[in-house]
Wavefront OBJ file of the C-alpha trace (Angstrom):
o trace
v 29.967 -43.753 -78.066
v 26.830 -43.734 -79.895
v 26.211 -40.361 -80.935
v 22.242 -40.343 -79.965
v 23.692 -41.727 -76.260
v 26.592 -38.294 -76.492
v 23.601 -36.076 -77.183
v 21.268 -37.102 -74.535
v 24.465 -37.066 -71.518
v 25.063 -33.418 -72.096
v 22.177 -32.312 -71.796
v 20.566 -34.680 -68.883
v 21.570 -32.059 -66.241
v 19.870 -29.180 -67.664
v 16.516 -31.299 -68.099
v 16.939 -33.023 -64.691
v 13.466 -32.142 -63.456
v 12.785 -31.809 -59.906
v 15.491 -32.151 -57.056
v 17.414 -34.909 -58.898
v 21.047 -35.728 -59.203
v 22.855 -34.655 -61.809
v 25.111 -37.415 -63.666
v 29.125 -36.898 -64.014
v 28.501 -36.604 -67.825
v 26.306 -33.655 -67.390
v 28.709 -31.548 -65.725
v 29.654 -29.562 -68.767
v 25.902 -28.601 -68.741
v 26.026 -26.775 -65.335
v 26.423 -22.928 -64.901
v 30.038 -22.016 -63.560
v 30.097 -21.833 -59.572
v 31.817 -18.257 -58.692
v 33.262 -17.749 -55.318
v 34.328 -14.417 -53.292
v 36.842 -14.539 -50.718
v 36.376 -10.570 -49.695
v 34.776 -9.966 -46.437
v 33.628 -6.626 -47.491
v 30.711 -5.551 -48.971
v 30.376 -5.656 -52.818
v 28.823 -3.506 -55.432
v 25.234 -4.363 -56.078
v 24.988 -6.454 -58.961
v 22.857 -5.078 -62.041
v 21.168 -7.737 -64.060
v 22.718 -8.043 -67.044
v 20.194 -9.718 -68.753
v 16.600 -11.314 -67.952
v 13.867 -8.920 -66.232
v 14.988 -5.846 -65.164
v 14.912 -5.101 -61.387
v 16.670 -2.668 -58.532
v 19.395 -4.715 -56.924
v 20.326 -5.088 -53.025
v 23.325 -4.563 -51.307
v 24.450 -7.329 -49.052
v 26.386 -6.710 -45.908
v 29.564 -7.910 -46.072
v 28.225 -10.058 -49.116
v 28.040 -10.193 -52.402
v 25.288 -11.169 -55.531
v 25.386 -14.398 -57.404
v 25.729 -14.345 -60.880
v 23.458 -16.452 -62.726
v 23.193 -17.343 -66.955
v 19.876 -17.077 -68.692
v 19.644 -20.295 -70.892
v 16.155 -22.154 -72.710
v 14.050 -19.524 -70.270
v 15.400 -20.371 -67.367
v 17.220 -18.189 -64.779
v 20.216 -20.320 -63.604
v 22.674 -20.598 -60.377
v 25.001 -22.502 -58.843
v 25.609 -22.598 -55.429
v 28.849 -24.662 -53.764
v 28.498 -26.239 -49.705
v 31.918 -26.761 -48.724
v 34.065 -25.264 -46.042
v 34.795 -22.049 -45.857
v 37.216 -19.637 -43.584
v 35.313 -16.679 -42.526
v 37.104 -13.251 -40.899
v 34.386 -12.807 -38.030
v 36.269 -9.381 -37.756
v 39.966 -8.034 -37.903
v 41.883 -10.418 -35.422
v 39.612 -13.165 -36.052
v 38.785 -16.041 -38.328
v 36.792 -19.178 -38.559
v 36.396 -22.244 -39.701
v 32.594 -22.458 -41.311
v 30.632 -24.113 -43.691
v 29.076 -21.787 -46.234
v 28.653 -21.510 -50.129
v 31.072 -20.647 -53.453
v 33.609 -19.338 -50.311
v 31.466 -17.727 -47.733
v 29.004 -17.603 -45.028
v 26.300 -16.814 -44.986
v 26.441 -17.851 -49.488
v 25.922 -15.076 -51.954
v 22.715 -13.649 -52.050
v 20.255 -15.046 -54.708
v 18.374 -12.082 -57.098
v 15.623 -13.015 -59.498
v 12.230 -11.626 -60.387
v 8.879 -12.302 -59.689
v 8.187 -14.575 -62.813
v 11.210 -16.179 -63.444
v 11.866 -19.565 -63.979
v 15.017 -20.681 -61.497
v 17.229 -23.249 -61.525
v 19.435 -23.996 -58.969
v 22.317 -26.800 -59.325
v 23.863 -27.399 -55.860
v 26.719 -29.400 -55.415
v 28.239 -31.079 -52.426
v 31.377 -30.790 -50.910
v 30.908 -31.091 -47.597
v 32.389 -34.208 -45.694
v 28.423 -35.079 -45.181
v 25.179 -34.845 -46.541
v 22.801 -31.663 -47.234
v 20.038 -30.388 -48.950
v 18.907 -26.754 -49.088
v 15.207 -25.558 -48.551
v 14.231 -22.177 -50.021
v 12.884 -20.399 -46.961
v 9.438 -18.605 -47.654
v 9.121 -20.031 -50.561
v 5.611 -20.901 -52.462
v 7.101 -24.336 -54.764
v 6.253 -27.415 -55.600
v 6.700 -30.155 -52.552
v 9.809 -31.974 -54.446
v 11.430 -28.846 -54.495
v 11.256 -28.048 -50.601
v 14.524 -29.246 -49.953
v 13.681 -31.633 -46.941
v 16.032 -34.659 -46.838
v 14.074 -37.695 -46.301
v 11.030 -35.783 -46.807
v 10.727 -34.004 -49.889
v 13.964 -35.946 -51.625
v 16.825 -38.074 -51.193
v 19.951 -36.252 -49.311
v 22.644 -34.448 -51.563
v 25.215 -36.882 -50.780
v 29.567 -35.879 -50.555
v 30.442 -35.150 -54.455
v 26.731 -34.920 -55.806
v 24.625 -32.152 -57.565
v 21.136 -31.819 -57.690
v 19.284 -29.429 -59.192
v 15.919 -27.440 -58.245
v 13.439 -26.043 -60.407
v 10.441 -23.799 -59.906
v 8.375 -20.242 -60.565
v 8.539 -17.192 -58.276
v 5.074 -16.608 -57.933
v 5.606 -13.782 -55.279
v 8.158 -10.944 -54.611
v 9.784 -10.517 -50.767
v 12.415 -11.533 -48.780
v 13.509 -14.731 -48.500
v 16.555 -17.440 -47.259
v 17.716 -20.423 -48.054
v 19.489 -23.070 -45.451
v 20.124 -26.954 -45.402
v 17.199 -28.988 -43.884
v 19.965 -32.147 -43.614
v 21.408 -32.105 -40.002
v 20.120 -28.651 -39.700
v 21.701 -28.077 -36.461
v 25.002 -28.597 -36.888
v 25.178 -27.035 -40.518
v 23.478 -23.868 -39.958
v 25.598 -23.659 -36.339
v 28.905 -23.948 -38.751
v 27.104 -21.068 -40.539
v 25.120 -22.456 -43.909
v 22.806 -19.928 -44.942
v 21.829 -16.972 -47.449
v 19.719 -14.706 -48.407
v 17.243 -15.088 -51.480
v 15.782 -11.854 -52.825
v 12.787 -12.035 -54.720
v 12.148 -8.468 -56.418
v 8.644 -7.333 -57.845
v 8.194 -7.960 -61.824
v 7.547 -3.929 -62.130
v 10.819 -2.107 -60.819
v 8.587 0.934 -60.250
v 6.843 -1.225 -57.478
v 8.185 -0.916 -53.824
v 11.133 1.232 -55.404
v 13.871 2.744 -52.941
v 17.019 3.664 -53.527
v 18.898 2.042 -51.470
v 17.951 -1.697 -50.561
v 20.343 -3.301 -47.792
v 20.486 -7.066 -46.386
v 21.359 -9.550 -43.860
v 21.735 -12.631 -42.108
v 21.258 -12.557 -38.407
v 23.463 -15.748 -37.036
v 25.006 -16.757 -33.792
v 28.316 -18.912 -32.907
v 29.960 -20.453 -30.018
v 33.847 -19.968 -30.615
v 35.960 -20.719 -27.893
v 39.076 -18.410 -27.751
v 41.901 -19.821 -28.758
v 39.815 -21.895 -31.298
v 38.791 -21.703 -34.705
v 35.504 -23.861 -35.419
v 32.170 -23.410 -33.526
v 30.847 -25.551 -31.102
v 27.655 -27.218 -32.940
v 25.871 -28.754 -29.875
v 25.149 -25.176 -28.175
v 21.387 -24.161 -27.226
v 21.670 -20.610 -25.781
v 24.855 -19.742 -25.313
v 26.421 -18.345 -27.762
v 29.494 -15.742 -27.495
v 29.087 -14.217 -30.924
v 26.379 -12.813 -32.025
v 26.843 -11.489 -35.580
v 25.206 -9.917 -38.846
v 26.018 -12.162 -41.865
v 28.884 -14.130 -40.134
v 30.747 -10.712 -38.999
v 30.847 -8.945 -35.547
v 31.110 -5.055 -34.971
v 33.697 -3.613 -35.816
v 33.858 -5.818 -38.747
v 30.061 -5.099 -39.957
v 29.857 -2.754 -42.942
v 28.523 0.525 -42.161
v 25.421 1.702 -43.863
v 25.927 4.528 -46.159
v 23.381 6.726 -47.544
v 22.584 10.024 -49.793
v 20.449 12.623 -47.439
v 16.690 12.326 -49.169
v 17.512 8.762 -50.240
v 14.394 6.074 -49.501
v 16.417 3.221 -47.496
v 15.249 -0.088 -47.339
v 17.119 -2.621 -44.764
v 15.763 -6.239 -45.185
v 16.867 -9.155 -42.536
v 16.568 -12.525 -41.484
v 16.854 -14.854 -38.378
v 18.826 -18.019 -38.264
v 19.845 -17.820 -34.490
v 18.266 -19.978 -31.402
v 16.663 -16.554 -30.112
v 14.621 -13.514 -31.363
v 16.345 -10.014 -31.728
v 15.008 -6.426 -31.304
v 16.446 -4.593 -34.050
v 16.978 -0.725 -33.353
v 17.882 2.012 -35.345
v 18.841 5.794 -33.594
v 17.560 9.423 -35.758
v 14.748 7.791 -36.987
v 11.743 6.020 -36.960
v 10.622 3.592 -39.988
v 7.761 1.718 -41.577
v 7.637 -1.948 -41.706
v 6.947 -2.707 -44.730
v 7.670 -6.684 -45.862
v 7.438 -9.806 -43.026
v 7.819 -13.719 -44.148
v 4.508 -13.109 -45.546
v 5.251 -10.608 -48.140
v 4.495 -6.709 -48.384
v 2.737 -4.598 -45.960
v -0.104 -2.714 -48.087
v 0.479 0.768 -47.066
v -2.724 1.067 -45.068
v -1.718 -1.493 -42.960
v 2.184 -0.546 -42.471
v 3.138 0.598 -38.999
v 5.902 2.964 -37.599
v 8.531 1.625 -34.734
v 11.892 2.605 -34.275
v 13.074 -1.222 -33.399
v 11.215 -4.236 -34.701
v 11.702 -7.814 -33.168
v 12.209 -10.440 -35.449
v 11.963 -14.254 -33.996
v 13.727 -17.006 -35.028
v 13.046 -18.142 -38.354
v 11.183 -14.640 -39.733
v 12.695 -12.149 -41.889
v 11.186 -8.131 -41.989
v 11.791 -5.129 -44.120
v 11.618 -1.795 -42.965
v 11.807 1.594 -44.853
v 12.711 5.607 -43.774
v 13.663 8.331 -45.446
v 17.351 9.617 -45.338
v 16.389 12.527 -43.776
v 18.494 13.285 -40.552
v 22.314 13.464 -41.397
v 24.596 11.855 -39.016
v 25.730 8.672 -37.830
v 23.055 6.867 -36.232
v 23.779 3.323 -34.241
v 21.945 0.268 -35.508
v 21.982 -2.725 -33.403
v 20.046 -5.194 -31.744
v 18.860 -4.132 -28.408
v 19.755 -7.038 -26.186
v 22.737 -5.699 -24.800
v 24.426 -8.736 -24.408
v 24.318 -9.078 -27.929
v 26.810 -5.916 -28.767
v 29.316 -7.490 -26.836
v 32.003 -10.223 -28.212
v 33.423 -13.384 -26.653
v 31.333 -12.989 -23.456
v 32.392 -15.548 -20.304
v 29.043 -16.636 -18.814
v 30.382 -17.319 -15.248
v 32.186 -14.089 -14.771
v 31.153 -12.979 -11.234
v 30.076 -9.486 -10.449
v 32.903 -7.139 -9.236
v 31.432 -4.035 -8.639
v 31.645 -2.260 -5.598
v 34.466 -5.137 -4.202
v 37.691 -3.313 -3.354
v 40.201 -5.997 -3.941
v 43.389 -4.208 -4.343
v 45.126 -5.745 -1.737
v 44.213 -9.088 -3.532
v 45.310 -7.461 -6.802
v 49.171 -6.791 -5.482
v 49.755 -10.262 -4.239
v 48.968 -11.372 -7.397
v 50.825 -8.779 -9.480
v 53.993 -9.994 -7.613
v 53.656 -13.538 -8.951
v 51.860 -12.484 -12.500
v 52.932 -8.535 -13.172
v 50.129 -7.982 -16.043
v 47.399 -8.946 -14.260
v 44.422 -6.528 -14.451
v 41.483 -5.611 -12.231
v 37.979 -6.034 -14.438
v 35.180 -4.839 -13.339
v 35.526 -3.067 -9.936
v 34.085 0.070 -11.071
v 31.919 -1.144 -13.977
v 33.034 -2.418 -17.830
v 33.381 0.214 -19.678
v 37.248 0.710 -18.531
v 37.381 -2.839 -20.968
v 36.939 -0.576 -24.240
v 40.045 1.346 -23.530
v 42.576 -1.410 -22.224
v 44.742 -2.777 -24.926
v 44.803 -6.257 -22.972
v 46.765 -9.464 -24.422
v 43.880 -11.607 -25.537
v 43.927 -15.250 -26.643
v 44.536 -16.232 -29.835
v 41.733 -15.528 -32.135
v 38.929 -14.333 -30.354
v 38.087 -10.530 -30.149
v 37.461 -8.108 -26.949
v 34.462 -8.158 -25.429
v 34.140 -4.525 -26.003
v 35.743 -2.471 -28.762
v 36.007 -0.199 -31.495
v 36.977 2.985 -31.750
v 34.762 6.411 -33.118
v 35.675 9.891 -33.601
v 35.510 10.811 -29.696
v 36.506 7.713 -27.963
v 36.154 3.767 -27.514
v 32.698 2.619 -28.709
v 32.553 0.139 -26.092
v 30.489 -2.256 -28.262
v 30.963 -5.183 -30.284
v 28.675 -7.942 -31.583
v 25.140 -6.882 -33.646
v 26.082 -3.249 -33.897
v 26.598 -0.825 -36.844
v 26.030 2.812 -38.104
v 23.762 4.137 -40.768
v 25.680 7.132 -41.723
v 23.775 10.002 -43.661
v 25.353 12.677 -45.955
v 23.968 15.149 -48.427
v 27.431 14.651 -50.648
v 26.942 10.747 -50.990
v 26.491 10.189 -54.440
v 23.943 7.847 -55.945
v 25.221 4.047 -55.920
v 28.356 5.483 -53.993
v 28.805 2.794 -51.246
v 31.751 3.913 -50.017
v 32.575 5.132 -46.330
v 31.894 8.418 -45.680
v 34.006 8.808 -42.836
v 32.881 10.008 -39.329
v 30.409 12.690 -39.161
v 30.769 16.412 -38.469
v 28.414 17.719 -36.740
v 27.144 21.266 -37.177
v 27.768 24.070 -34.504
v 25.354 23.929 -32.326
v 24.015 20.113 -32.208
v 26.254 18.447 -30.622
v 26.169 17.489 -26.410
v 28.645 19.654 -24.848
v 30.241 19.618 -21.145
v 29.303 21.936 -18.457
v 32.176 23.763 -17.013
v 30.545 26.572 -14.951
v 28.719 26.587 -11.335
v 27.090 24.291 -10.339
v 23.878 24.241 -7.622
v 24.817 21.888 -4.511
v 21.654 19.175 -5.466
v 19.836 18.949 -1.812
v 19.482 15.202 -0.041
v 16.869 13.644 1.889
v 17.516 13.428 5.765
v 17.920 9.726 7.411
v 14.683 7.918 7.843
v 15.672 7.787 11.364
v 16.272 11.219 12.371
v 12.111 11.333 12.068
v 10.524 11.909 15.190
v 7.856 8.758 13.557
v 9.055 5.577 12.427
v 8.304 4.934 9.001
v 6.957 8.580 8.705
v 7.886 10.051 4.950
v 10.790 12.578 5.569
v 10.022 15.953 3.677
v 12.168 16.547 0.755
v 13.519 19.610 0.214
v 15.036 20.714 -3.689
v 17.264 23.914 -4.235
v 15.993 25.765 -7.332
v 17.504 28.871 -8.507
v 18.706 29.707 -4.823
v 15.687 29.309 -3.068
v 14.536 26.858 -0.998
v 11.014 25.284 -1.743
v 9.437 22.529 0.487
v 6.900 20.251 -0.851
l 1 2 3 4 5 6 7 8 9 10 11 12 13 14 15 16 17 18 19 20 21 22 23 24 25 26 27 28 29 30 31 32 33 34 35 36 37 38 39 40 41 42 43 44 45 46 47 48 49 50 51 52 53 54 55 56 57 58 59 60 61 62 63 64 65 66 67 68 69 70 71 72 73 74 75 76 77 78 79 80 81 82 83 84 85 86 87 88 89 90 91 92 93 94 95 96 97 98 99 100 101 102 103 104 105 106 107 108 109 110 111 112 113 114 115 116 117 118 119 120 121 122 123 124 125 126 127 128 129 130 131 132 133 134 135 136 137 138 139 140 141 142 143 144 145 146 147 148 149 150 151 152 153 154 155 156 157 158 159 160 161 162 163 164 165 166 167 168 169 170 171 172 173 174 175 176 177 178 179 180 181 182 183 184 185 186 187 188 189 190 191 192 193 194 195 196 197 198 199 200 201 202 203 204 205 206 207 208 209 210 211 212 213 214 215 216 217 218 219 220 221 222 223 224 225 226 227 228 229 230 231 232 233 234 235 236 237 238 239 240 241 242 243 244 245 246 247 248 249 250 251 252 253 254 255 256 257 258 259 260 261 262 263 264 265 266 267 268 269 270 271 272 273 274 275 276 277 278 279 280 281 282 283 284 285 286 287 288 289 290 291 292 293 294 295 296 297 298 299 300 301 302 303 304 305 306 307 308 309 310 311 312 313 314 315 316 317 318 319 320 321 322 323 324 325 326 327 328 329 330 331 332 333 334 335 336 337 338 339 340 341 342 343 344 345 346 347 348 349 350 351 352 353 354 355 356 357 358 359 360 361 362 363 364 365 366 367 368 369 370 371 372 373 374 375 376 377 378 379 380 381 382 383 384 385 386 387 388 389 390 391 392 393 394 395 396 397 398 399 400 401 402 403 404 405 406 407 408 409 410 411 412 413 414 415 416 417 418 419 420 421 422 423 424 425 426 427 428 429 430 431 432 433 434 435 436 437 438 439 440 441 442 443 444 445 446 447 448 449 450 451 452 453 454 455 456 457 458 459 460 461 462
């Protein structure tokens, strides 16, 4: 081969400009593609080289490395299929990036110069647009649109300038609904050229996603609008979500984004916060705004900040309830009330383990150890230091201790709460509460019946 002709090949890919294909030849050219099959939270990864900046931890997740070469800042990122744990019990068959879904989150700095090679190995087409971003219009990553579709075994690479610092994500725009329903997403972090800016010291992050997994299965159902029966923080459901762990006095940032078909109020107990970065970028301080949950739509992403100040273990979940629940039947009619035990015995003599659900309420679901299909997970589950949890789904803890250590990420264990501050049961007397008389023992129909209260003995009409 002609020398001249060697040269140009191996280095075609790293030149490619705009989203182009990369040739076979060129290969050699592209950064390695790393992949991470653990489902639990990694170290935050400190930049080795290139501007310096404080790194976020990703939930469940992990960082991807990158190599600095001619300038640029460069990644590769893998679409194939993945096997996710949604939690212990459960797996699933996904689509994802270099092993996982949501992909490894994506660090640079405000400044740098990115390239991204993506390579296909899905059994279909993609593309990936970079959520948020300000780029130039090639780079978008709109099949048909903005450039030709990644086809099965081909690389293209993007290059562009961060001109801004926030929170961002990246996702295919190539038959968006089915990939990003089989999970095809991350998160791309975008920190401020000075570190000292919007510093905290402790930066968190997610993926808010969704999935319709029969039990008994193993691969979503791609065609669903609404309803979904896992509703999950980067690809995981509680109790398989990472808890939150901080150092009392730390400043805690937790940064997320929404890939679901619905918005989500996000709630945190102990404290209230300032929202302080939307799609947009940063809130100047003047214009942040305290809230103690924040509802983010489909398709937004928000930042909010507090200060470690309250030790404990303080819930953090979305606020629909029916999203802190797992593998929920939609047509489950409403028991309560219905005594059906005569029902229940004829049964029991042709199936013995049947179970009444839902006579008296759910909650006696957290505490049954029931035989459940193969992978799926019980509607509501996990267990804390006094009891069931009776949750599942979007739900964590943010747990606060003075002995954390700085960049210790590691599970505190369960809190212990001082004498004193905890909710106790009453065991002594107790004052019989008084009750209304029957409307119709009135000598008036319809006229309001006196109520009468027992306080401290005496009896005081009003």
């Amino acid at each position: 081969m002609n020398p001249r002709r060697r040269q140009f090949l191996s280095t075609a890919g790293a030149a490619a400009l705009g989203a182009a294909t990369v040739n076979r030849a060129a290969m050699a050219a592209l950064p390695d593609a790393p992949t991470q099959a653990s489902p639990r939270m990694q170290p935050p990864l400190a930049p080795p080289n290139g501007r310096p900046y404080n790194p976020v931890v990703t939930l469940n997740g992990w960082t991807l490395p990158w190599r600095m070469r001619d300038g640029w800042k460069e990644f590769h990122l893998v679409a194939e299929p993945v096997v996710r744990e949604i939690a212990p019990g459960m797996k699933a068959n996904l689509w994802g990036y270099n092993g996982q879904s949501p992909g490894p989150t994506i660090e640079a700095v405000e400044g740098d110069r990115v390239r991204l090679c993506v390579t296909n190995r899905l059994p279909e087409h993609t593309t990936i647009h970079w959520h948020g971003m300000i780029l130039p219009s090639g780079m978008d990553g709109v099949g048909g649109l903005t450039q030709p579709q990644i086809g099965v075994g081909k690389t293209f690479v993007y290059e562009f300038l961060l001109t801004k610092s926030g929170t961002f994500m990246y996702h295919p725009h190539a038959d968006e609904m089915t990939q990003m329903a089989m999970g095809m997403m991350g998160m791309f972090i975008v920190h401020p050229k000075d570190p000292r800016r919007y510093r905290v010291d402790r930066d968190f992050c997610f993926l808010i996603n969704a999935y319709d997994i029969d039990p008994g299965s193993y691969t979503p159902r791609v065609n669903t609008m609404l309803d979904f029966n896992l509703w999950t923080w980067n690809s995981r459901a509680f109790p398989g979500i990472d808890h939150l762990p901080c150092r009392l006095g730390d400043r805690v940032r937790i940064r997320f984004g929404n890939l679901t078909m619905t918005s989500h109020p996000i709630h945190m107990h102990g404290y209230d916060f300032e929202v302080t970065c939307t799609d947009g970028g940063w809130v100047p301080k003047a214009a942040r705004w305290p809230e103690v949950t924040i509802d983010v739509g489909v398709g937004q992403m928000r930042a909010f900040e507090f200060d470690a100040v309250h030790p404990g273990d303080w819930a953090f979940h979305c606020h629909k309830s029916h999203h802190t629940m797992n593998a929920m039947g939609h047509d489950v009619p409403t028991m309560i009330g219905v005594d059906h035990r005569d029902v229940v015995r004829r049964i029991q003599n042709l199936i013995p383990d049947y179970m009444v659900m839902g006579e008296r309420g759910m909650a006696d679901m957290g505490e049954m150890e029931m035989a459940l299909p193969d992978n799926t997970l019980p509607m509501m589950t996990g267990q804390g230091p006094f009891g069931p949890l009776e949750m599942g789904g979007m739900f964590t803890v943010v747990k606060v201790r003075a002995d954390q250590k700085p960049g210790d990420y590691g599970d505190p264990g369960w809190y212990r709460h001082p004498a004193g501050t905890q909710a106790y049961e009453w065991t002594g007397a107790l004052a019989e509460a008084a009750r209304a008389k029957p409307a119709e023992s009135s000598s008036v129909a319809g006229e309001a019946v006196p109520l009468t209260v027992r306080k401290g003995g005496t009896h005081h009409g009003h």
